[in-house]
KOLMARLO-72606 format. One record per residue (C-alpha): residue in three letters; x, z negated, y. Coordinates in Angstrom, 3 decimals. Layout:
N
<zakol><code>Ala</code><x>X</x><z>Z</z><y>Y</y></zakol>
...
//
This chain:
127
<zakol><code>Unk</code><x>26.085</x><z>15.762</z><y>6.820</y></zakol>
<zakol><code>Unk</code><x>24.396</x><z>11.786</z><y>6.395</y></zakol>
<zakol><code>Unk</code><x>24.911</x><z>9.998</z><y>9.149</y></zakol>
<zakol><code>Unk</code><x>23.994</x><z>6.175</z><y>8.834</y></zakol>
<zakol><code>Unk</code><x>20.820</x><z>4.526</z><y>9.826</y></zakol>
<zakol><code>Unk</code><x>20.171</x><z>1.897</z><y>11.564</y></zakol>
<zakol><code>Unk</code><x>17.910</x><z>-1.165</z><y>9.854</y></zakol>
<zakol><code>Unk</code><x>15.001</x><z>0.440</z><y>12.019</y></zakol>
<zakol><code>Unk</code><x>15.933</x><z>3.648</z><y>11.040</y></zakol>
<zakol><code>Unk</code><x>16.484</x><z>2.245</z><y>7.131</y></zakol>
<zakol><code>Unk</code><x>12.836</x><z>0.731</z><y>7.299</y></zakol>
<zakol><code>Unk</code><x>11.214</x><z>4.200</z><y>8.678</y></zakol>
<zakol><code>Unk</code><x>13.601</x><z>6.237</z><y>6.044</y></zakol>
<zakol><code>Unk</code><x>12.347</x><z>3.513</z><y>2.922</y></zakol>
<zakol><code>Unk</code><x>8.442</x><z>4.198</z><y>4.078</y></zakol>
<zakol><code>Unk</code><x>8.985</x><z>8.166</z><y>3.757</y></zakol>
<zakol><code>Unk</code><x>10.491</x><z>7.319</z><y>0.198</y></zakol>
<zakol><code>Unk</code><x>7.431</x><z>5.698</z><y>-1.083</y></zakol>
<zakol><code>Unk</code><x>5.370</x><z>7.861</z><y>0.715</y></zakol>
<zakol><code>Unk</code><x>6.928</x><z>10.932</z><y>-1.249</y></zakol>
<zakol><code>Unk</code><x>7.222</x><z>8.854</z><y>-4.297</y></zakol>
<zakol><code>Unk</code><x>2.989</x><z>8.904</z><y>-4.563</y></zakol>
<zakol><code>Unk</code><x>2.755</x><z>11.883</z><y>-7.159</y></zakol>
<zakol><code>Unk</code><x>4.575</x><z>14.350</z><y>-8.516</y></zakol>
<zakol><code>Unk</code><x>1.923</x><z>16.716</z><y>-7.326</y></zakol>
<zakol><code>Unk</code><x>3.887</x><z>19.636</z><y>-5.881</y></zakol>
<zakol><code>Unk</code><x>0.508</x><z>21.232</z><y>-3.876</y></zakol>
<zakol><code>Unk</code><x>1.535</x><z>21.623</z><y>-0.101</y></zakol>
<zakol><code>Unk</code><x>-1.921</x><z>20.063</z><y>1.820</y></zakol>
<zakol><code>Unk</code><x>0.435</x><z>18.804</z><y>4.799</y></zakol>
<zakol><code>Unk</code><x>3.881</x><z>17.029</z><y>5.845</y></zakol>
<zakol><code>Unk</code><x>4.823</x><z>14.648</z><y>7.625</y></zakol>
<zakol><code>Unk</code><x>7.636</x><z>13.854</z><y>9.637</y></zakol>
<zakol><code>Unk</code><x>9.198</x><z>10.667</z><y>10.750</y></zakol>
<zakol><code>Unk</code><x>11.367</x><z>10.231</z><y>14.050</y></zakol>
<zakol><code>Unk</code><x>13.084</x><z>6.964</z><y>14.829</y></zakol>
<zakol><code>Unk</code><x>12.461</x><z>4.934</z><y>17.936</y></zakol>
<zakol><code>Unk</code><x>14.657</x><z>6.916</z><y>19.976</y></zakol>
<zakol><code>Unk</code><x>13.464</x><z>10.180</z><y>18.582</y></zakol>
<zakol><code>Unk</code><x>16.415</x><z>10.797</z><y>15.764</y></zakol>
<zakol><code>Unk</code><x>14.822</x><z>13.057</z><y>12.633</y></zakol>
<zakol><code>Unk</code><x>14.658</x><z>10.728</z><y>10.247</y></zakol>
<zakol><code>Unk</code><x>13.304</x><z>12.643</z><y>7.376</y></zakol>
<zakol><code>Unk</code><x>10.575</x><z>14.847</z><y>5.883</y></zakol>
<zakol><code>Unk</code><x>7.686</x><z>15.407</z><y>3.237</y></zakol>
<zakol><code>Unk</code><x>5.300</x><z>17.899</z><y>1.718</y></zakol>
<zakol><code>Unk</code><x>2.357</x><z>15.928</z><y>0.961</y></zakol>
<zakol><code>Unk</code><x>-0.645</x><z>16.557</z><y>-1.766</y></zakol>
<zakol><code>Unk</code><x>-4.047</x><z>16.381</z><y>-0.894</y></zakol>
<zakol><code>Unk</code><x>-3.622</x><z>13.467</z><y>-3.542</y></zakol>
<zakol><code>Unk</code><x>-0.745</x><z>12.064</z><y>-1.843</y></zakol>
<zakol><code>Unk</code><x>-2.455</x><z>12.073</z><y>1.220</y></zakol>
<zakol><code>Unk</code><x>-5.646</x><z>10.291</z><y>-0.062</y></zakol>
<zakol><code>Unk</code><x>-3.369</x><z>7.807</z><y>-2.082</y></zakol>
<zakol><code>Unk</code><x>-1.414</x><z>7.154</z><y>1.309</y></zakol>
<zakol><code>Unk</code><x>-4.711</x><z>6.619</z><y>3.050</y></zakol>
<zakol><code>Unk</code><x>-6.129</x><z>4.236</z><y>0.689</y></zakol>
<zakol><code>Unk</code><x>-3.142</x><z>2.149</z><y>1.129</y></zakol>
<zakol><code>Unk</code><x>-2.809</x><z>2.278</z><y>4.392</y></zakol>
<zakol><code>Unk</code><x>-6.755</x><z>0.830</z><y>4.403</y></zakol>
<zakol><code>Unk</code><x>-5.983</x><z>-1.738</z><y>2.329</y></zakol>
<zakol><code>Unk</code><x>-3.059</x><z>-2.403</z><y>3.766</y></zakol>
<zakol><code>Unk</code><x>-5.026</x><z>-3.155</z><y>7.357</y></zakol>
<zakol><code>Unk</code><x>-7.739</x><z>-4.786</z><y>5.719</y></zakol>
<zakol><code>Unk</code><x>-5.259</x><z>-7.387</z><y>4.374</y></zakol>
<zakol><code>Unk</code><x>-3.815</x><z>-7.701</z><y>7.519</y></zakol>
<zakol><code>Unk</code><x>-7.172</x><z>-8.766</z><y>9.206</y></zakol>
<zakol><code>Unk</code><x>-8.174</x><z>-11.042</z><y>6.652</y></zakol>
<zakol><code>Unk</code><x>-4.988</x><z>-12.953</z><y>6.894</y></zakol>
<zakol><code>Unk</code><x>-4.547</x><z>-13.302</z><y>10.565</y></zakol>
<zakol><code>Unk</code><x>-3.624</x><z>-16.811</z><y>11.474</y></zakol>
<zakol><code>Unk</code><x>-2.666</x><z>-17.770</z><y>7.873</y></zakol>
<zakol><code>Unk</code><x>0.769</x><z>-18.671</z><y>7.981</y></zakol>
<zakol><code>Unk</code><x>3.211</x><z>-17.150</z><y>5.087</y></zakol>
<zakol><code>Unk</code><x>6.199</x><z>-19.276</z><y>3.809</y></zakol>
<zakol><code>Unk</code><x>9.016</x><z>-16.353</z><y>5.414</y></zakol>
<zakol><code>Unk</code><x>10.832</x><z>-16.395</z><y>1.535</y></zakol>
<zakol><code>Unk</code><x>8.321</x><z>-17.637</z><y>-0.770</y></zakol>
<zakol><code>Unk</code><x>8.975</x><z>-16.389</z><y>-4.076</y></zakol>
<zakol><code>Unk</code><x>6.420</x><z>-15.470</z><y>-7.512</y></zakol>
<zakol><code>Unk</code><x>6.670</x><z>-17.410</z><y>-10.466</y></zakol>
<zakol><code>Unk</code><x>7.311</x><z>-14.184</z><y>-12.543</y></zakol>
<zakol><code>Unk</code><x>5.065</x><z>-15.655</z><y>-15.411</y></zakol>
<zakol><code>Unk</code><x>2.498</x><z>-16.405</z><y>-12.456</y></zakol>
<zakol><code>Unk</code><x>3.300</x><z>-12.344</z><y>-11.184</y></zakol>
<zakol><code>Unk</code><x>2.328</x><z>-11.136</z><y>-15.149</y></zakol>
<zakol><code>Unk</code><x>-0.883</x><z>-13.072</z><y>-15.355</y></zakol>
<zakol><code>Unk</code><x>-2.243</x><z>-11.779</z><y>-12.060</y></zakol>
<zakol><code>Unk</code><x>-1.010</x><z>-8.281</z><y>-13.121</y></zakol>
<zakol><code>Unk</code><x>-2.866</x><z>-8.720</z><y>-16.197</y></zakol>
<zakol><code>Unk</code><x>-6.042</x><z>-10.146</z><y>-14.490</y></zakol>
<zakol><code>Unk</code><x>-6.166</x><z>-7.321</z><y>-12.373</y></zakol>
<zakol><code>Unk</code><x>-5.696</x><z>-4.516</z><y>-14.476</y></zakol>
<zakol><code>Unk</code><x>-9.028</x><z>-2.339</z><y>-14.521</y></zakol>
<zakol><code>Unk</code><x>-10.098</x><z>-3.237</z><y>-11.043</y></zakol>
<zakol><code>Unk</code><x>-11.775</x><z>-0.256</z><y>-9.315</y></zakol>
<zakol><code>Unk</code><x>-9.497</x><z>0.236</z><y>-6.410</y></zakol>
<zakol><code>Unk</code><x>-11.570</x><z>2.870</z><y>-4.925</y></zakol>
<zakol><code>Unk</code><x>-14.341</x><z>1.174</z><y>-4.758</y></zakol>
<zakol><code>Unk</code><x>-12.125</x><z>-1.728</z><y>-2.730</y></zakol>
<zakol><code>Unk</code><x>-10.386</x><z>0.666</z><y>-1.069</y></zakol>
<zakol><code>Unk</code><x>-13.637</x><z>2.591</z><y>0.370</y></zakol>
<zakol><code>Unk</code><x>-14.892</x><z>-0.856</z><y>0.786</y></zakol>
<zakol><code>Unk</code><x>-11.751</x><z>-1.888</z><y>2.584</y></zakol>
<zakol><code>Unk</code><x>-12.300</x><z>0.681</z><y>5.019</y></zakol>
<zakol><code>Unk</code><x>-15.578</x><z>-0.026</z><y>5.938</y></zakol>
<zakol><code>Unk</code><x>-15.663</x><z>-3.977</z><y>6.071</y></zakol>
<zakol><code>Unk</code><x>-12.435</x><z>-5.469</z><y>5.472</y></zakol>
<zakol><code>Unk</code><x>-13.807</x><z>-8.985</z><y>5.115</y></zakol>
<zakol><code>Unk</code><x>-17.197</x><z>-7.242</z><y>2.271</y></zakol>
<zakol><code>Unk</code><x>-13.757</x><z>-6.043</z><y>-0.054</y></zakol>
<zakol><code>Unk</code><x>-12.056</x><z>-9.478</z><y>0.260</y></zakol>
<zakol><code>Unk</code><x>-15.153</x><z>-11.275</z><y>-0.593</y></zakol>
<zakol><code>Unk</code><x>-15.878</x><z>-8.393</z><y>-3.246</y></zakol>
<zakol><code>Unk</code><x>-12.556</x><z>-8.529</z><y>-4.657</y></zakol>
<zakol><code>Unk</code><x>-13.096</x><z>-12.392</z><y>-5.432</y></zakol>
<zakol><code>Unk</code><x>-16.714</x><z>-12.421</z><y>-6.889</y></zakol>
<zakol><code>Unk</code><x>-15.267</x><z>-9.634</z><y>-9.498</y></zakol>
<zakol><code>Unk</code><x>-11.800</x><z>-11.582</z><y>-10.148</y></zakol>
<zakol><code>Unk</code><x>-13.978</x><z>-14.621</z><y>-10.367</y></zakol>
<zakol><code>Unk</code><x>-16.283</x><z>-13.678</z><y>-12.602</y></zakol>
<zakol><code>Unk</code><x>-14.045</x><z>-11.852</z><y>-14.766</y></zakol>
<zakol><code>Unk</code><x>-13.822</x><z>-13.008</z><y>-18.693</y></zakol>
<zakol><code>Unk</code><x>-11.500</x><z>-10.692</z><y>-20.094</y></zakol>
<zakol><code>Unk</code><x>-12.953</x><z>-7.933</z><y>-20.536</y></zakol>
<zakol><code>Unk</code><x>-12.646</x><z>-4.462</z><y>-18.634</y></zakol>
<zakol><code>Unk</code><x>-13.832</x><z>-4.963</z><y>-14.763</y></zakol>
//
């Protein structure tokens, strides 16, 4: 039997979605299990040992972002210009992400500052 979630509960349930939506690599290397705030079982996961090394990666850049943006304020509902969204898509493509992402973990601020010296210099070919 569902029962309903709350939005906290919704949030917690959405992160365990992505988090099994990493690979379709059915290897059992761990799981994870997410309770609400109140303790509720809000859902499980067998995880990879890719998933988990994906998951990490994020989570690392994730943080990294975080510090290097603290006291920048964010418009609450900005939106992308979707022909804006496409050309940084397309910029971006063949990035080494685990060289940022090792980076990342290390010195947050060394993988922004990396990140812009390669976008910078970039002219169109692979990165």
């Amino acid at each position: 039997m569902e029962r309903e979630f709350t939005p906290q509960e919704a949030a917690l349930f959405d992160m365990l979605t992505e988090i099994v939506g990493l690979s379709d690599d059915t290897e059992n290397a761990g799981r994870i299990m997410v309770l609400g705030p109140d303790g509720k079982f809000i859902g499980d996961a067998v995880l990879s040992a890719r998933d988990i090394t994906i998951a990490t990666k994020a989570l690392a850049a994730a943080r990294a972002f975080t510090e290097a943006a603290k006291g920048i304020e964010f418009p609450a509902d900005a939106t992308l210009d979707p022909v804006l969204e496409q050309d940084l898509e397309e910029h971006c493509i063949g990035l080494d992400t685990d060289f940022l992402m090792g980076m990342a973990a290390e010195d947050p601020n060394g993988a922004v500052a990396a990140f812009d010296e390669i976008t910078t210099q970039w002219d169109g070919g692979e990165l």
